[in-house]
C-alpha positions as CSV (number, residue, x, y, z in Angstrom):
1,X,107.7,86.6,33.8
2,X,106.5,87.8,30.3
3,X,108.7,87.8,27.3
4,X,107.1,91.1,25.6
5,X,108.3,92.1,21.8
6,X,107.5,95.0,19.7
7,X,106.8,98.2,21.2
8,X,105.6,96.9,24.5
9,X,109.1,95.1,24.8
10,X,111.2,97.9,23.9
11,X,109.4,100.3,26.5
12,X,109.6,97.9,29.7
13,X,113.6,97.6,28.0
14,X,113.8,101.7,28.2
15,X,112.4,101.8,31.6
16,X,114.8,99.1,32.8
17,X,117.7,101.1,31.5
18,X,116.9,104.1,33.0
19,X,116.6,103.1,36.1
20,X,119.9,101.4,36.6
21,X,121.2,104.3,35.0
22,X,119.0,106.4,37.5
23,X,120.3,104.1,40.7
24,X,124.3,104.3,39.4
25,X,124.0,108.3,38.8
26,X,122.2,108.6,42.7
27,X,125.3,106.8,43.7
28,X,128.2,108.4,41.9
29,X,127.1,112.0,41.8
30,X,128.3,114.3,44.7
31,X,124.5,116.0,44.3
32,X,122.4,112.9,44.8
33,X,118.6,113.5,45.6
34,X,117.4,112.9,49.3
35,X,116.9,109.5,50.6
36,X,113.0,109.9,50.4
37,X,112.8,111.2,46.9
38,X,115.2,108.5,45.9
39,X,113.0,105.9,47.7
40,X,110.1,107.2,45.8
41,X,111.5,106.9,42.7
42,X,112.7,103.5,43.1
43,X,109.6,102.0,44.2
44,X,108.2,104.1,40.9
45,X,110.6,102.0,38.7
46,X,109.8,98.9,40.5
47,X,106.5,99.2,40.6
48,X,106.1,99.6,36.7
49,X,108.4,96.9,36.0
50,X,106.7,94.5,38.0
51,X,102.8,94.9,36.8
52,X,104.7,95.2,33.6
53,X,106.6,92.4,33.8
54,X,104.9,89.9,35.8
55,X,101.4,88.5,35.3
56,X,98.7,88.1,38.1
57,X,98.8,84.6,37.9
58,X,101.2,82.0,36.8
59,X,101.1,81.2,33.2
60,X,98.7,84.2,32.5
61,X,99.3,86.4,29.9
62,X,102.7,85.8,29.0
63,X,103.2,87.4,26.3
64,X,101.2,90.6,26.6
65,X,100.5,93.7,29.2
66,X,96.3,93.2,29.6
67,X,94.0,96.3,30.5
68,X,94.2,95.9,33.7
69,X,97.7,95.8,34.6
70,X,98.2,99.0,32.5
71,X,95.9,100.5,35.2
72,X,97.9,99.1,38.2
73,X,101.0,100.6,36.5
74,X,98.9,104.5,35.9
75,X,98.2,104.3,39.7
76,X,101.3,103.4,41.2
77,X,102.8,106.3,39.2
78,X,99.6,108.6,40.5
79,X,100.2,107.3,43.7
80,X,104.0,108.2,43.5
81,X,103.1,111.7,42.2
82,X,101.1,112.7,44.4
83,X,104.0,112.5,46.8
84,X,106.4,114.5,44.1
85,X,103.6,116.9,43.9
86,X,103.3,117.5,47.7
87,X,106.4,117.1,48.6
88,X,106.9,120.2,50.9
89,X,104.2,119.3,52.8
90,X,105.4,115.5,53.3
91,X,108.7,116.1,54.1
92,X,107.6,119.3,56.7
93,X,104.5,117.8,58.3
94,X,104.4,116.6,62.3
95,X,103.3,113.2,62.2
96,X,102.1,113.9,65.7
97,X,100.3,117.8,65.1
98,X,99.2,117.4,61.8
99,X,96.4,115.2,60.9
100,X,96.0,113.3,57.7
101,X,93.9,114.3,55.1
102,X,91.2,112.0,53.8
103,X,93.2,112.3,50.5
104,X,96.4,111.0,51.8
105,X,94.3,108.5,53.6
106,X,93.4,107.1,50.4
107,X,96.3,107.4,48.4
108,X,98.5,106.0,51.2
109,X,95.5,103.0,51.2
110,X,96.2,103.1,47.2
111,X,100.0,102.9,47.6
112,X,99.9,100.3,50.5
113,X,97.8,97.8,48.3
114,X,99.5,98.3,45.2
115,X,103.0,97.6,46.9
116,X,102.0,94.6,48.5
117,X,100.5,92.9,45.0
118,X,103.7,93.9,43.2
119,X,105.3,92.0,46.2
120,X,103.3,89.0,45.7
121,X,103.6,88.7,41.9
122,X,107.4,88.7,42.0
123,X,108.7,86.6,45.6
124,X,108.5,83.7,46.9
125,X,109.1,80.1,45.4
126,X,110.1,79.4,42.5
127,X,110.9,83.0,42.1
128,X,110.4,84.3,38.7
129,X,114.2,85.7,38.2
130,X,115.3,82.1,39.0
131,X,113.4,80.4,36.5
132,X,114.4,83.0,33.7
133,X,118.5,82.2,35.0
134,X,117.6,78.3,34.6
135,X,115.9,78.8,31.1
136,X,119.5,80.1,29.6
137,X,122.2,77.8,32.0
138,X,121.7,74.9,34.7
139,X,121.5,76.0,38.3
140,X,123.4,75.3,41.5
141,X,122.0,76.3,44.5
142,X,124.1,76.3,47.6
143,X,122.7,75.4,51.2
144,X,123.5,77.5,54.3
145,X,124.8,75.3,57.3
146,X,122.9,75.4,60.2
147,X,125.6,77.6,62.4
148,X,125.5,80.0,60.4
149,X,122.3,80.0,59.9
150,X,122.2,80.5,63.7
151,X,124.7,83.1,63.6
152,X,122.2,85.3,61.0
153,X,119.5,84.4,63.7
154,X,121.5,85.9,66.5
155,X,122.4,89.3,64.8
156,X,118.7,89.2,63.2
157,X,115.7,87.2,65.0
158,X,113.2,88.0,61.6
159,X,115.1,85.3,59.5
160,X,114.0,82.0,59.8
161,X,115.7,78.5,58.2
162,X,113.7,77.5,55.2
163,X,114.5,74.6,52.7
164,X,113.9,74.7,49.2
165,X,112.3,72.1,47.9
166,X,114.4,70.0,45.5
167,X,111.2,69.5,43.3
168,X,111.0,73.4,42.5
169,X,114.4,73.9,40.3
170,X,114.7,69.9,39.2
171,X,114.2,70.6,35.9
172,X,116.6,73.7,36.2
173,X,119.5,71.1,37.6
174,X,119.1,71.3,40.8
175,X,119.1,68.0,42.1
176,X,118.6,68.0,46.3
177,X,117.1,70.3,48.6
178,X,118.5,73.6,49.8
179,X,118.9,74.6,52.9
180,X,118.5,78.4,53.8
181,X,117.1,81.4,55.1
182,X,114.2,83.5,54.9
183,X,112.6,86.8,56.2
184,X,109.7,85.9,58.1
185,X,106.5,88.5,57.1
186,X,105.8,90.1,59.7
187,X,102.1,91.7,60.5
188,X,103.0,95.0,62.7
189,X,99.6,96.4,64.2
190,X,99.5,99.8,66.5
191,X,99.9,99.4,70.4
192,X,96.6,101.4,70.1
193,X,94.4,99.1,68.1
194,X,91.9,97.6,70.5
195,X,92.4,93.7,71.2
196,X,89.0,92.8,70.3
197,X,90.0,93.7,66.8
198,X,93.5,92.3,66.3
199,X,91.9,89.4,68.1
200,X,89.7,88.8,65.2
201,X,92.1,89.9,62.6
202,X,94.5,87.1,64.0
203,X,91.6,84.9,64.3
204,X,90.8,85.4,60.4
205,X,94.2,84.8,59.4
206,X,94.9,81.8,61.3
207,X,91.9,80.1,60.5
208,X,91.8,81.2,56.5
209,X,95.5,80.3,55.9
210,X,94.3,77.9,53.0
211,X,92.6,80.7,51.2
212,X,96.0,82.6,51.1
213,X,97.6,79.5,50.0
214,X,95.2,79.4,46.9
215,X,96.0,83.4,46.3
216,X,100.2,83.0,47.2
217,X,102.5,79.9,46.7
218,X,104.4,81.5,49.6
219,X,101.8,81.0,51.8
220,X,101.3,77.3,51.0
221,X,101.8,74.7,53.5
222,X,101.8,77.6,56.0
223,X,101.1,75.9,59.8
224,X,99.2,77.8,62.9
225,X,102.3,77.2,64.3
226,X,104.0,79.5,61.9
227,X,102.2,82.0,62.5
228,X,102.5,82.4,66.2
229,X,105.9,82.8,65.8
230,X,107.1,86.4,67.2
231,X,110.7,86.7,66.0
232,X,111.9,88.3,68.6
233,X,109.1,91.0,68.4
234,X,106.1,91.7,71.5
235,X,103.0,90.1,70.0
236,X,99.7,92.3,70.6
237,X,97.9,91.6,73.8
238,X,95.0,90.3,71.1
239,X,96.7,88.3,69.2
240,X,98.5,86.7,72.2
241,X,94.7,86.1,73.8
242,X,93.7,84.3,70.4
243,X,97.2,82.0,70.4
244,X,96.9,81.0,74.0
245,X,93.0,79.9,73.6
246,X,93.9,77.6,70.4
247,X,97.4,76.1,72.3
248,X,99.7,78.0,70.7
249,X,101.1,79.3,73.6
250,X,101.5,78.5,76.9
């Protein structure tokens, strides 16, 4: 995470204010905004805050906001307005009667991308607010038994057990590894979408798991097997053809 000064500083500060203040107001006040528009602004705030906040890389820029990330941070909020601007005709359109515009096409594309790199930049392991904790006191993670662990797994089939290695915090104090629990990501593709092409997509994925490796620490170490896993969900009839030709299932 970057440690701004100055101006820069003081206006990532501001907007991190606000929006707890925003978030406690939507709470306490009897006239709260709907749950869309508060789900618009939050992802706003978030948004900001993490191309703000969180270089593209590790160790890049750490101490200033380049170019570009001032641009990712003007589109999410274009992106966002656009919704504010139109938001009669979001909230009172059939998703089934009414077609969407080549314009919300792209600005839905726009939106989609731009919340999955600010997704990216701050999850996974070692997360960024955990290194920022260890940098001012020692750490003590605590691991999650395996029953309950099963327990989460019975109410919720998307979590999956995943152990922290000891190796990632050690020079925050922790000093073993931690056992616990993870929200598996989870590809969701259209009943409609032909299984010639989430044959291929699947195929692509599987077999250039290293690539996102080198993109994501998240996606490191990352097996096949992983991968086919359905968590409890129906797997598309493509991607089900692709797993049983490479042995993945049965």
């Amino acid at each position: 995470m970057r440690k701004l000064g100055g101006y820069p500083g003081i206006v990532v500060g501001v907007v991190g204010v606000v929006m707890a203040l925003y978030h406690v107001y939507a709470r306490l006040t009897p006239v709260a905004p709907d749950s869309l528009a508060l789900r618009i602004l939050t992802l706003a705030f978030s948004l900001v805050l993490a191309f703000l906040l969180y270089p593209r890389r590790k160790g890049g820029t750490p101490d200033r906001i380049p170019w570009s990330d001032l641009l990712l941070t003007g589109l999410s909020l274009a992106a966002l307005a656009y919704l504010f601007l139109n938001y009669t005709y979001v909230t009172s359109r059939f998703a089934t009667a009414d077609p969407l515009s080549a314009l919300d096409m792209l600005v839905a594309a726009i939106a989609t991308l731009l919340t999955l790199e600010a997704t990216r930049r701050t999850i996974g392991v070692p997360a960024s607010f955990m290194l920022s904790l260890g940098s001012a006191m020692k750490l003590r993670l605590l691991s999650v038994p395996d029953d309950i662990i099963a327990k989460v797994r019975a109410i919720h089939p998307g979590y999956a057990k995943y152990v922290i290695p000891k190796s990632v915090y050690a020079s925050y104090g922790v000093e073993e590894d931690v056992q616990t629990f993870q929200a598996a990501t989870i590809l969701i593709a259209s009943s409609k979408t032909s299984a010639d092409t989430i044959y291929k997509v699947t195929k692509a994925i599987v077999e250039g798991r290293e690539d996102y490796g080198r993109v994501t620490a998240a996606m490191k170490g990352v097996t096949a097997k992983d991968i086919a896993e359905s968590f409890g969900l129906p797997r598309h009839p493509g991607a089900e053809k692709y797993f049983k030709e490479v042995g993945l299932l049965k």
